[in-house]
RODO-2510 file (C-alpha; in nm, 4 decimals, decimal comma):
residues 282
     n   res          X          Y          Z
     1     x     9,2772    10,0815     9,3443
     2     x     9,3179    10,4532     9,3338
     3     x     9,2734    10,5915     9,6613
     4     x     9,3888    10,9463     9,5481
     5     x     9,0451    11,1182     9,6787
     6     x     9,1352    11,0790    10,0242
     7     x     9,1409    11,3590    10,2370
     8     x     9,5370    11,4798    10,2218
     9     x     9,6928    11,1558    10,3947
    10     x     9,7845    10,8155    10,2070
    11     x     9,5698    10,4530    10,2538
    12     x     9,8484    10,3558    10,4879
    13     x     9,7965    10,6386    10,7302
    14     x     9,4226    10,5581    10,8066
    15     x     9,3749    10,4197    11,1737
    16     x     9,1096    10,1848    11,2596
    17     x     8,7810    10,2938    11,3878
    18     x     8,6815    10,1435    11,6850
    19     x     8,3349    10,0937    11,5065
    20     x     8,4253    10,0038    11,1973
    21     x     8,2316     9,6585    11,1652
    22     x     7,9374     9,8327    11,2032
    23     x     8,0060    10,1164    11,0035
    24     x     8,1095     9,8391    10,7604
    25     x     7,7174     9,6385    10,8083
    26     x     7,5708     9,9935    10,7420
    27     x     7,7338    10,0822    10,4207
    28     x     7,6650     9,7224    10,2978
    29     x     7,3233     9,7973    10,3863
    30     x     7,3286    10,0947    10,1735
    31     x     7,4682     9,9577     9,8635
    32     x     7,2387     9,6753     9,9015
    33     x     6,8589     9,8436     9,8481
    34     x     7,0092     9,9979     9,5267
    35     x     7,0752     9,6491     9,3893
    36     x     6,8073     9,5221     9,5515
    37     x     6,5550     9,7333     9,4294
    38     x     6,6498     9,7682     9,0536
    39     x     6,6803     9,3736     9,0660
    40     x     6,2931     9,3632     9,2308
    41     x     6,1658     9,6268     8,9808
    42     x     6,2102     9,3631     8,7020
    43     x     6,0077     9,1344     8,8359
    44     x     5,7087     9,3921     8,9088
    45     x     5,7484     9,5029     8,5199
    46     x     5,4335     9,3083     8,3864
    47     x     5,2507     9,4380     8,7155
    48     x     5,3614     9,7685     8,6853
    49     x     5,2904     9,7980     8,2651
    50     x     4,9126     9,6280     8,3961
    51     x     4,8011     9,8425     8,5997
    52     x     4,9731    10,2039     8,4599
    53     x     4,8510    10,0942     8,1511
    54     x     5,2509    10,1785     8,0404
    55     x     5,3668    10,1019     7,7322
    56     x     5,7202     9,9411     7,5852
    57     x     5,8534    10,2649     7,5886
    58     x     5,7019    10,3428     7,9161
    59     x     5,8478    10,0442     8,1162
    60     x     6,1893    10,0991     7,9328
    61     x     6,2765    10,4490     8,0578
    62     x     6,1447    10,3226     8,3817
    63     x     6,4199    10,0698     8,4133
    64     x     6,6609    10,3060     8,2348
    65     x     6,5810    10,6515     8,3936
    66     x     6,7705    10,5323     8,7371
    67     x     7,0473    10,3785     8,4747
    68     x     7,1036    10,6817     8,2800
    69     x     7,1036    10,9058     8,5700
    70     x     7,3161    10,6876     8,8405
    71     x     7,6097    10,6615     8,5506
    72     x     7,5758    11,0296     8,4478
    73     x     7,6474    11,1560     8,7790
    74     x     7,8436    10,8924     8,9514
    75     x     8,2069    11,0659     8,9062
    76     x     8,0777    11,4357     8,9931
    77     x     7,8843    11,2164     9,3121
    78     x     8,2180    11,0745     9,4368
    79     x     8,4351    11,3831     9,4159
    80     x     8,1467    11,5871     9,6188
    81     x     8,2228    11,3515     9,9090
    82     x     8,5466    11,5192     9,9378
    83     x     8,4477    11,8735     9,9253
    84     x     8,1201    11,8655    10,1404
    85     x     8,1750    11,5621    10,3932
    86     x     8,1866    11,1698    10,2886
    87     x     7,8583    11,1027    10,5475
    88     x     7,6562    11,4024    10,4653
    89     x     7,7080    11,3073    10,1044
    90     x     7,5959    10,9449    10,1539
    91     x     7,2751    11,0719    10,4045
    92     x     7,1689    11,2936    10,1366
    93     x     7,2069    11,0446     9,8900
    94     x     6,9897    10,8215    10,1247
    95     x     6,7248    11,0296    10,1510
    96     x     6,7063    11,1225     9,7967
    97     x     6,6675    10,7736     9,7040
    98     x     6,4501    10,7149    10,0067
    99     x     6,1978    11,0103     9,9631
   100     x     6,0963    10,9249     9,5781
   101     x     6,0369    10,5536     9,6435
   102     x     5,7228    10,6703     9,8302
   103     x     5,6739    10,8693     9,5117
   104     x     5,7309    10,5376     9,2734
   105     x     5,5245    10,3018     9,4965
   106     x     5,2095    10,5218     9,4775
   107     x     5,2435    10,6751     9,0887
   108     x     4,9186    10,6525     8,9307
   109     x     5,0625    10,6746     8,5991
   110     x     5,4474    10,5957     8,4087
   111     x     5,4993    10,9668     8,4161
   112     x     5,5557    10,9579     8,7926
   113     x     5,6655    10,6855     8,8616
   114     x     5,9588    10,8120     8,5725
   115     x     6,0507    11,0969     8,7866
   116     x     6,0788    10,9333     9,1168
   117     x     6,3238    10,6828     8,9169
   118     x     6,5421    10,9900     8,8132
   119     x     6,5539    11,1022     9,1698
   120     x     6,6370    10,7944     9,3227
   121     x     6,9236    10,7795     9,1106
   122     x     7,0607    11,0987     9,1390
   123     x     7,0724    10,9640     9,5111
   124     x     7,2097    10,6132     9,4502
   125     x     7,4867    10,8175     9,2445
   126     x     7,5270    10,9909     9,5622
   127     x     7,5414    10,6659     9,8020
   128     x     7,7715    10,4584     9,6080
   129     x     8,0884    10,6463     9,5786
   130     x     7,9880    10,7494     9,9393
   131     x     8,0590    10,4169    10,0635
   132     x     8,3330    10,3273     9,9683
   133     x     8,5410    10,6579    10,0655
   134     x     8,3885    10,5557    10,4208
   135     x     8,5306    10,2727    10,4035
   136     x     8,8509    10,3250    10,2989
   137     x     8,8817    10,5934    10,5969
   138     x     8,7651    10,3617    10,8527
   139     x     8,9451    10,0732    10,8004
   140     x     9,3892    10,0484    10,8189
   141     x     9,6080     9,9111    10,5288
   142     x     9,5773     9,5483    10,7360
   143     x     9,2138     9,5174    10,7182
   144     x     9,0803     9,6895    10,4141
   145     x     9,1127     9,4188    10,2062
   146     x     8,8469     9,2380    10,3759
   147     x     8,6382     9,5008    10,4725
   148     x     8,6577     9,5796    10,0610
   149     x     8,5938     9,2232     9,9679
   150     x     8,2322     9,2073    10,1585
   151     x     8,1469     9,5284    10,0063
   152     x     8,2494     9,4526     9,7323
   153     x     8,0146     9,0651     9,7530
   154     x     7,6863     9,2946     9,8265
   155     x     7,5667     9,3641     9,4571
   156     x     7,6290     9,0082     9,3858
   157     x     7,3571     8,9083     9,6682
   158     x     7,1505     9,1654     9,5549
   159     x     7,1172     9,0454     9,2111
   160     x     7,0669     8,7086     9,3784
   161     x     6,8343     8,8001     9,6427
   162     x     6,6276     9,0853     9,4725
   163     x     6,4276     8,8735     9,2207
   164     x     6,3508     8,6167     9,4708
   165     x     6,2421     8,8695     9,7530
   166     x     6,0478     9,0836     9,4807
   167     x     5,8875     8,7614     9,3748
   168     x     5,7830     8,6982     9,7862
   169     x     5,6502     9,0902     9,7881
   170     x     5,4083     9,0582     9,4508
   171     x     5,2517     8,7461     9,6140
   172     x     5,1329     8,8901     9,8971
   173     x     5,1359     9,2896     9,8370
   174     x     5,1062     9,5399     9,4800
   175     x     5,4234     9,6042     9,2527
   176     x     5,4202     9,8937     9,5120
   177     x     5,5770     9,7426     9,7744
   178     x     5,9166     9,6838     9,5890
   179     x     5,9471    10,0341     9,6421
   180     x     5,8147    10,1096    10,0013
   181     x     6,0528     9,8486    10,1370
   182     x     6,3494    10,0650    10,0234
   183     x     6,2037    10,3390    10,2889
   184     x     6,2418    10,1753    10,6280
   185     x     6,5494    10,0261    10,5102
   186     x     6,6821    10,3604    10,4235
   187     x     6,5753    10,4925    10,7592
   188     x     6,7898    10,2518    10,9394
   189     x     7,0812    10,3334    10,7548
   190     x     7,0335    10,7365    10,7888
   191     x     7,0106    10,6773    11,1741
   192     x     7,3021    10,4366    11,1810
   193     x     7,5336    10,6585    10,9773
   194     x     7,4803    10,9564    11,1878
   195     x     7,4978    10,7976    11,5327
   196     x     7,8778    10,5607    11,3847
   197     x     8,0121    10,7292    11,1146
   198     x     8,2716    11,0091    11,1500
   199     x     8,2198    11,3406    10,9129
   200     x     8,5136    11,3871    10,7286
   201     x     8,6079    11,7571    10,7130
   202     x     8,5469    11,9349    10,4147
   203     x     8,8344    11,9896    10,1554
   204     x     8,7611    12,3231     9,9985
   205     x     9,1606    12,3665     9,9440
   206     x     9,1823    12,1705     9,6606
   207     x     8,9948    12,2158     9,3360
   208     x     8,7331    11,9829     9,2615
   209     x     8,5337    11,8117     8,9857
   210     x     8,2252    12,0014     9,1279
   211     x     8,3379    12,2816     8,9370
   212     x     8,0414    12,4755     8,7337
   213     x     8,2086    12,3450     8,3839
   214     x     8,2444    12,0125     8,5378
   215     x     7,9014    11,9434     8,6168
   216     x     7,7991    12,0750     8,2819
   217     x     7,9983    11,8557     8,1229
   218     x     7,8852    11,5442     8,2837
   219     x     7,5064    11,7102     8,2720
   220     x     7,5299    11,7059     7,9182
   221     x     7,6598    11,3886     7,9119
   222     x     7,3917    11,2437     8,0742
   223     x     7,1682    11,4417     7,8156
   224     x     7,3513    11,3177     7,5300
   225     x     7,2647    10,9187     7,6683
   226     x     6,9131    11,0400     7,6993
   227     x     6,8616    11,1622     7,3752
   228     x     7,0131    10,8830     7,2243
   229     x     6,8502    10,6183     7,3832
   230     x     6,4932    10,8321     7,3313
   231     x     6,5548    10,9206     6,9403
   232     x     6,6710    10,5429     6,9230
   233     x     6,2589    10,3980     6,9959
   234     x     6,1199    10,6893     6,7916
   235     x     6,1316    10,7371     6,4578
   236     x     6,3957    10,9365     6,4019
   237     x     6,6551    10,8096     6,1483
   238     x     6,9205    10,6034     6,3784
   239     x     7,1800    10,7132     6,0937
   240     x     7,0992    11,0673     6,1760
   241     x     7,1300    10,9629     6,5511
   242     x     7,4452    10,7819     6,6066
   243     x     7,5884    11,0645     6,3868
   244     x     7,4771    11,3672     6,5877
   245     x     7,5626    11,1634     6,9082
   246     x     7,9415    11,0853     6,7644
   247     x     8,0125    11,4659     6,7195
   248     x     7,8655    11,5722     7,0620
   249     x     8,0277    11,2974     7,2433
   250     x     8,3405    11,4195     7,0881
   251     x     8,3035    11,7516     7,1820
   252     x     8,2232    11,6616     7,5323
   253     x     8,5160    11,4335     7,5263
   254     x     8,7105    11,7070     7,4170
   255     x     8,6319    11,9605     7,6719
   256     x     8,6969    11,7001     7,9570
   257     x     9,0302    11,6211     7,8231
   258     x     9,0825    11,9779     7,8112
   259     x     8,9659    12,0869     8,1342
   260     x     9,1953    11,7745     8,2897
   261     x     9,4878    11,8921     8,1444
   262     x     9,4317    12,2622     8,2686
   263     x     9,4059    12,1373     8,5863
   264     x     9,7114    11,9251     8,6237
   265     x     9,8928    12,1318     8,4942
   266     x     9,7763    12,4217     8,7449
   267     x     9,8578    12,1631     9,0474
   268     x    10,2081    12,0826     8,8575
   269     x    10,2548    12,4788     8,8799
   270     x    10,1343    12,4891     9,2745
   271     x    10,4037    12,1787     9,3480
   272     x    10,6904    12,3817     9,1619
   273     x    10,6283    12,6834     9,3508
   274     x    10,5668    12,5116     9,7002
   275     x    10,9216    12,3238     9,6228
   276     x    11,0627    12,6620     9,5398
   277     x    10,9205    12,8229     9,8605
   278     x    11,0691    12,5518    10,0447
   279     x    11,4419    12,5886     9,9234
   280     x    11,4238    12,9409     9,9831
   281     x    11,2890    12,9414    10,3181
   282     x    11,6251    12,7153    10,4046
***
């Protein structure tokens, strides 16, 4: 596992929190409502497309709005733990996920209940990487296998759990209530994390992926998937599609590979001259 994000010290060097079980049940707790919640918004589909009067189209970028947007944003996400703070990261991601499942669970029509799935995964992009920095910080070389290992188990119970507990919530409540559960459960965490976790300091020393060009990039990556997957269920020629999508990708691909190569080579440049400072100053 590459633990390179860390803040300027190796895995080894972590110490072990004196709270780190609980810190552990809290970011378990996180990671779970994300899986939980996609994995209960399947089973509320047929409810949902009922009473929204939603379309195929309509339930499909439901389900694939939080998709598109999670993956889109996930590596910008993780390196923004490191520059602004691993816990304010992951209670901002909380709340953005939190907030917009009041939104979902009382849309009156797809278009709404669309944008509260684009929020909430612009924060579950934000909680996941989250987590497991924590994590890694928390725990010494000895335990973090472990610790790693049960977070690691949580989307499996989720994807277990979910349908079955979504299943128990449209028996007795609306398809709404697969979202409003999310809220007290993100609540709990917000309070936890701010009362156990430790703020890690912000690394504004180093550049980061949170760069303007970087976020464009992975912006218009997460355009690029959308207009895909749109022009793909309309009628657009697919031919026409997958070709425009192969050149843009490319370019995007491009410009990453590009802008990664800039900056190693700038850090390569800032190691020769701090190993050159050094032999002078002997």
């Amino acid at each position: 596992m590459d633990l390179s994000f860390l803040d300027g010290h190796t895995a080894s060097s972590v110490a072990r929190h004196p709270r780190r079980w609980l810190i552990l049940i809290v970011l378990c707790l996180s990671t779970l409502v994300l899986v939980v919640d996609n994995m209960m918004l399947n089973v509320a589909v047929p409810q949902i497309a009922t009473d929204l009067d939603a379309d195929a189209q309509d339930i499909q970028w439901i389900i694939d709005s939080y998709i598109l947007v999670f993956a889109g944003l996930l590596l910008t996400s993780g390196s923004m733990s490191d520059r602004y703070g691993r816990r304010l990261v992951m209670v901002v991601g909380l709340i953005l996920f939190g907030a917009p499942s009041v939104l979902a669970a009382f849309a009156t029509n797809p278009e709404l209940l669309i944008a509260g799935r684009v929020v909430m995964g612009i924060g579950g992009a934000l909680i996941m990487p989250s987590t497991l920095s924590i994590l890694i910080t928390v725990f010494d070389e000895a335990e973090r296998p472990r610790a790693i290992a049960a977070w690691s188990a949580v989307p499996v119970v989720g994807m277990v759990g979910g349908p079955v507990l979504g299943g128990v919530l449209l028996d007795h409540f609306w398809w709404g209530s697969v979202f409003i559960l999310n809220v007290p459960i993100v609540v709990l965490a917000i309070i936890a994390a701010l009362a156990l976790m430790p703020e890690s300091a912000p690394d504004d020393a180093r550049e980061s992926i949170t760069d303007a060009l970087a976020v464009a990039l992975n912006t218009g990556d997460t355009g690029l998937a959308v207009a895909a997957r749109e022009a793909f269920t309309s009628a657009m020629s697919t031919t026409f599609v997958a070709g425009a999508c192969a050149v843009v990708g490319a370019a995007f691909l491009s410009l990453m590979l590009m802008r990664d190569r800039k900056q190693d080579g700038a850090e390569v440049e800032e190691a020769d001259q701090a190993g050159t400072d050094e032999v002078l100053a002997r």
